[in-house]
C-alpha positions, 0 to 999 in steps of 0.5 A: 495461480490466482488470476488477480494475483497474476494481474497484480503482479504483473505476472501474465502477458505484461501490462504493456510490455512490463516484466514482472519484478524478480523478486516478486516472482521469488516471493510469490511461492510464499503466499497462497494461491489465493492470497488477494481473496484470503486477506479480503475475507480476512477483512470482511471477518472484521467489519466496521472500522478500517485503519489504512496506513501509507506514505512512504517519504521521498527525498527531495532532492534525490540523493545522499547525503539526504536534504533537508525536507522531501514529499511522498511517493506516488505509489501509495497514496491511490491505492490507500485512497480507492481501498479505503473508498471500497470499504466506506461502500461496505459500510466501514469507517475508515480512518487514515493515519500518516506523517507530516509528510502525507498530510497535504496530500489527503488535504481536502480529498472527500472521504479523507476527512477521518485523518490522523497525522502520527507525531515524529517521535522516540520509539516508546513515545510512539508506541504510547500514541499508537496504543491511545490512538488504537483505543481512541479509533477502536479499529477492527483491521489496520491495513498499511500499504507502502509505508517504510518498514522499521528494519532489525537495526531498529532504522528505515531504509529505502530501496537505495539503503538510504537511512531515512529514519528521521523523516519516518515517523514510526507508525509500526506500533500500529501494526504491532499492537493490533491483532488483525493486520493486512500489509500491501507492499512490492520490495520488502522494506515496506511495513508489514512485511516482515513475514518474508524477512526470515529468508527474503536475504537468501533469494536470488534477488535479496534484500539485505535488510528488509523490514521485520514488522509482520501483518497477519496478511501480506499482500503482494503487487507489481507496485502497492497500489495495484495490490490494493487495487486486487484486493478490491477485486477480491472484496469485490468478488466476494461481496458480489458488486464491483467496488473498483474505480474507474481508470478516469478516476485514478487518472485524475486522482495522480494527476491531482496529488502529483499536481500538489507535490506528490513525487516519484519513487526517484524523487522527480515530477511525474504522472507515474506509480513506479515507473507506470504510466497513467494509461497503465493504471487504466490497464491493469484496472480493466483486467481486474474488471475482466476478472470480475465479468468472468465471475458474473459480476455486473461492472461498472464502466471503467 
């Protein structure tokens, strides 16, 4: 196997002490060995224009049935962010597009400043403004990373099977009228994982109903984040220069969105992605920076 996909997933040794997700090992056989690499050539064969999609909503607070209002998660908005500042170092623009809900987050944030807010909408409303916003941005990828994934009873479930439809603004369309799609995701709900859907229900550790949107390159990772942060090692691989943040930064960067309302995938406040601590996210990042020395990358200081 592919040594970032091993540090991404959380497959070698253990970040930590973690252990890999179940699923996630069950899912691994499905892609190529490669696969980080794969969809980060497929990225630089589409240069110029990045649209990077995330926010997956978080009731708050955390129960059924749902409250009134909620925040988004803490494992997204990172890895959308230092993804979307890799590719601006490779000379694309990148625009965001979210919900009312991710706005406030990316609210301020230098290199952000190219972010669309999609209207909570009918699903032929929606698919209308994605076909404008497509035309009007003329993106030459679209990237989404944990975003909830409309499932095949047309609705968004959380990993509770929480309907959480009506805080979900529908940005598949997104995806589903564009032909050059990467999606990052870690359970299978989210958008742009639907190339697992077909099966993901009869592995040992399913998922009853997954989301059935496609991307032409699903990506994996023990949290999305970490798998945007090893899909910037592979660009970083392939365009010769390391283009990954700093553990510092991505400290701060959580700290900063969690200080702003950014919550955890359980609904509570605190400094973690996935029930990954701060010093965590600089673990990973220093392995990903290992694969990178070992290619003969110089690297910057993690």
């Amino acid at each position: 196997m592919g040594a970032i996909e091993d540090i991404a997933l959380d497959l070698i040794g253990g970040v930590r002490g973690g252990k890999p997700a179940p699923r996630l090992v069950e899912l691994r056989p499905y892609l190529a060995t490669d696969y980080m690499e794969d969809a980060a050539r497929f990225i630089l064969d589409h240069p110029n224009r990045a649209m990077i999609i995330s926010g997956f909503f978080i009731p708050v607070p955390y129960k059924f049935p749902l409250p009134e209002g909620g925040s988004v998660e803490t494992d997204g908005p990172p890895g959308a962010y230092f993804l979307g500042e890799a590719l601006r170092e490779l000379d694309f623009h990148v625009t965001y597009v979210a919900d009312r809900w991710f706005t406030f987050v990316f609210d301020g944030v230098p290199g952000a400043e190219d972010y669309v807010e999609f209207p909570m909408a009918g699903f032929k409303e929606s698919d209308d403004y994605s076909r404008k916003l497509l035309e009007e941005k003329k993106p030459s990828v679209v990237i989404s990373t944990e975003r909830c994934g409309l499932t095949r009873e047309r609705r968004y479930l959380n990993m509770m099977g929480w309907d959480i439809s009506e805080f979900t603004a529908k940005l598949d369309y997104l995806l589903e009228n564009h032909p050059h799609t990467v999606a990052v995701g870690d359970a299978g709900n989210e958008l742009g994982m639907g190339n697992f859907a077909p099966f993901i229900g009869d592995l040992p550790h399913p998922l009853a109903e997954p989301a059935v949107v496609p991307s032409t390159k699903p990506v994996l990772g023990r949290s999305s984040d970490w798998g945007c942060y090893g899909l910037v090692t592979a660009l970083s691989k392939l365009a010769g220069r390391d283009l990954l943040p700093s553990g510092k930064q991505v400290q701060e960067f959580i700290v900063d969105i969690c200080d702003r309302g950014v919550v955890r995938g359980d609904g509570r406040k605190g400094y973690e992605v996935d029930n990954r601590t701060l010093e965590e996210q600089g673990e990973v990042l220093e392995r990903l920076r290992g694969v990178l020395k070992d290619a003969g990358i110089e690297v910057r200081r993690g």
